[in-house]
Structure formats: structure tokens, C-alpha cells
C-alpha positions in Angstrom: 75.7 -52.7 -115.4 79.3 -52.9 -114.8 80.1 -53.2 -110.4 81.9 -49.8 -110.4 79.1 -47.5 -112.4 76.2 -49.5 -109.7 78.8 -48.4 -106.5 79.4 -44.8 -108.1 76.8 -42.2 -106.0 74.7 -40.1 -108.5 75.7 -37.1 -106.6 79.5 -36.0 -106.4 80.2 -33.8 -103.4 83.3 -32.9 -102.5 83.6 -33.9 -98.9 85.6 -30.3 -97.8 81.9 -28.8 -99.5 79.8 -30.9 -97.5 82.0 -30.5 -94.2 81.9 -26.2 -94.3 77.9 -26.7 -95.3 77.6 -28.7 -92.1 79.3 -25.6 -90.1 77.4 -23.1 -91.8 79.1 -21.9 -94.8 76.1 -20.4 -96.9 78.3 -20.7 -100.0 78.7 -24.2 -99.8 75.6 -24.8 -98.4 74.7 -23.4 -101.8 77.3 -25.3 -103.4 75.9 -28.6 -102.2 71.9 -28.0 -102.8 73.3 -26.6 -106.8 75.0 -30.7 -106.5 71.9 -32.2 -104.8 69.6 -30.7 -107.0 69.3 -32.4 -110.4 69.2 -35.5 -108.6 66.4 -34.6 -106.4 64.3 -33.1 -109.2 64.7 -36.3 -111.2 63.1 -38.5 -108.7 60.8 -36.4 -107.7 59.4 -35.5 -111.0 59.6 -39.6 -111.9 57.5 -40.1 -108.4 55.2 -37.2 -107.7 55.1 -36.2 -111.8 53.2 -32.3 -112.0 53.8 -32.0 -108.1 57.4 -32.9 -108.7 58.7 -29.2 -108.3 56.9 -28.4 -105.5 58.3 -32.1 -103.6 61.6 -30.7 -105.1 60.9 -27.7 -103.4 60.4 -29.3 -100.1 63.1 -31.9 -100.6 65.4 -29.2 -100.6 64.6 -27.4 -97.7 64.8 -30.5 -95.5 68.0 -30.8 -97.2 68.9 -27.2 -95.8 67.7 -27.3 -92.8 69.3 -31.1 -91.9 72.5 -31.3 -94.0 74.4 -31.8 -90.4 72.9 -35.0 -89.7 75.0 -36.7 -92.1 77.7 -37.9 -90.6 79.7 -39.5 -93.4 79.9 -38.0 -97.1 79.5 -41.5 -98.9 75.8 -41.5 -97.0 74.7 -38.1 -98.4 72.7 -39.5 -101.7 71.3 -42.1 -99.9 70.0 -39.9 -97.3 69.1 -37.1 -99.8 67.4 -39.8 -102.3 65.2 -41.5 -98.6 64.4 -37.7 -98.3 63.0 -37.1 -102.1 61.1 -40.4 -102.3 59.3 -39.3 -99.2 58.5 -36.0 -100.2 57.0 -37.3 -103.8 55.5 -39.8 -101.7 53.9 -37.7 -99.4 52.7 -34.4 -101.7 51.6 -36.7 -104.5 49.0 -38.5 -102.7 47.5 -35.6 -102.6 46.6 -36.2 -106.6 43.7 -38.2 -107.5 44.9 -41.1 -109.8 44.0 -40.7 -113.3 41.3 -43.5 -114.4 42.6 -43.3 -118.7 43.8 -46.5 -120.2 53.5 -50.9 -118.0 57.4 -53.3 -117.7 60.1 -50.6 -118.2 61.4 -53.2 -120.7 58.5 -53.3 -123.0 58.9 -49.4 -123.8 60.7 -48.5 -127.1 63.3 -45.7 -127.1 62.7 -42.9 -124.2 64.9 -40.4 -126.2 62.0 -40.2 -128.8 59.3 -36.9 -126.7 56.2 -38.9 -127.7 57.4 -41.9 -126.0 58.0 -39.7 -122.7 55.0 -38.6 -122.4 53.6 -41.7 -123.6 55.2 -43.4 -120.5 54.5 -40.3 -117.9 50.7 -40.3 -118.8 50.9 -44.8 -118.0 53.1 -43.3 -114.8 50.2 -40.5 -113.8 47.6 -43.8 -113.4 50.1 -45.8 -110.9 49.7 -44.5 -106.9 52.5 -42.1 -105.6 54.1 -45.9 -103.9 54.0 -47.8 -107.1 55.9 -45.2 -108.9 58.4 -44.9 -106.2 59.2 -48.2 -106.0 59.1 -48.9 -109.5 61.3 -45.7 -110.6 64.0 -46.8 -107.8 64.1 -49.8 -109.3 64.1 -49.3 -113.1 66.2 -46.0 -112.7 68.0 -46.1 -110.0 68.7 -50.0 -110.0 68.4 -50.6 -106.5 67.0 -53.9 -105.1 64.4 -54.7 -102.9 66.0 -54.7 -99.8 67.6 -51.1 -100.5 64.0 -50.2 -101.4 62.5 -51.2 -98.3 65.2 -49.5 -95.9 64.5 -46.0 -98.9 60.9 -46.5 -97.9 60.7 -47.2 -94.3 58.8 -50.9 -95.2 59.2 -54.6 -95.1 61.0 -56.2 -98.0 57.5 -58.2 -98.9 55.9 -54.8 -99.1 58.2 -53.6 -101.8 58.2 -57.5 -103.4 54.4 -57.1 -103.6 54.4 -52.9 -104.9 56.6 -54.0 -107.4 55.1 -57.0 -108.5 51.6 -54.9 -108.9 53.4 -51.5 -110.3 55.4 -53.7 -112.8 52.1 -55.8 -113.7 50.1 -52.2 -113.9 52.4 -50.2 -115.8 52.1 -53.3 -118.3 48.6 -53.4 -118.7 48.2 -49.7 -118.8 51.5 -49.7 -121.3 49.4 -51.7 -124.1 45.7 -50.4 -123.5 
């Protein structure tokens, strides 16, 4: 991955958006969650899987209700993605883990539908952390230091998650 796609932000906001969302404006308030959106829906989905509209859901409202927190535009997807993995976090432990019998690089071709939900079902048996930390790393390439400070843990913590997801997802990946 080339240094200017891993610096470019997944969302693009236009700063004079963000800035009349902050004072109120309900159509760029509107504006900005329409932005924020796919993005937040993707990791949820990844993280909290069936539950992944209703973290969306949530994600979003936070979003709403906090938006004048941020104080500088560049720090919006990072504090909307810290908000998203939370959510997931938090509404999909309340899922029991499915007991049915994977490393990202061991799947074949994600484009193909069977191969999705070939990988979501090997997902739905990994706890709400593994996922996170595992989905923020394949997908969203971030290291395990920007992991830790997404999650709110030690850099061990994430070392040892991902270590276990990875090793997991493998195992259940070839059952």
C-alpha cells in the first residue's frame, strides 16, 4: 500500500460541512452523518455482524449528539471509527458466540458471495474483541499501536487479540 492511499482518511468531509454541523446546521449535520455513514456501517457490520445495524444505529447517534467535540477535521474518522468499534464492541457481546467449525491471507477471492459468507460465518465464531482488532487490522490496515489507542488497551493486549484472532480465524477457516 502505497504512503499516500494509508495517510488518505476513509471519510472525506469538507471542513466548511463539518464546521456549520458543529454550530448547528441540521443540513450539514445531515450532510456529514450521509459522509460518516458507509464507513460506520462497514465496521460495524465486520465487528458486531447481524447486530451491525443496530451498533450503526447507535454509532450515529453518538455521532449526532457529539460532532462538536472534534476539534480538528483531519481527527473526525478517527474519532468516528474509536466511536463504531466501541459500539460493535459493546452491542455484540451481547451475542453468544457460535460453537460451528482463519489468516485474512489464506481466503481466496472475497468478490466471489459464497466466499463472504463463508468468511462471515468463520467471523460469527470469533468474540466481538477478536473481530475488532482483527478487521482494523486486515481492513483498515492500522498497526498495533493505533489499535490499542482505537480500543482504549495496552499494545500487548492487541499483540495477544491478534495473535489469537489471527490463529482462530485460521483454524476455523480450514475446519
Amino acid at each position: 500500500m502505497s504512503a499516500e492511499i494509508a495517510r488518505r482518511s476513509p471519510i472525506e468531509v469538507n471542513t466548511e460541512v463539518l464546521t456549520r454541523a458543529q454550530r448547528g446546521d441540521a443540513l450539514a449535520l445531515h450532510e456529514l452523518l450521509r459522509v460518516v455513514e458507509p464507513y460506520v456501517g462497514r465496521i460495524c457490520g465486520a465487528i458486531a455482524l447481524d447486530e451491525g445495524p443496530d451498533a450503526a444505529q447507535e454509532t450515529l447517534i453518538i455521532v449526532f449528539k457529539n460532532v462538536r467535540s472534534v476539534r480538528e477535521p483531519q481527527a473526525l474518522a478517527g474519532w468516528v471509527r474509536t466511536i463504531a468499534t466501541r459500539e460493535a464492541i459493546r452491542i455484540a457481546r451481547r451475542r453468544p458466540l457460535t460453537t460451528d467449525p482463519l489468516d485474512l491471507a489464506d481466503v481466496p477471492d472475497l468478490s466471489d458471495p459464497e466466499t463472504r459468507i463463508d468468511v462471515r460465518r468463520t467471523l460469527e465464531r470469533l468474540s466481538p474483541e477478536h473481530r475488532a482488532v482483527l478487521i482494523l487490522s486486515a481492513f483498515d490496515d492500522l498497526d498495533e499501536t493505533a489499535i490499542a489507542a482505537q480500543l482504549s488497551v495496552s499494545r500487548g493486549t492487541v499483540k495477544s487479540r491478534l495473535h489469537r484472532a489471527r490463529t482462530r480465524f485460521r483454524n476455523e477457516w480450514r475446519a
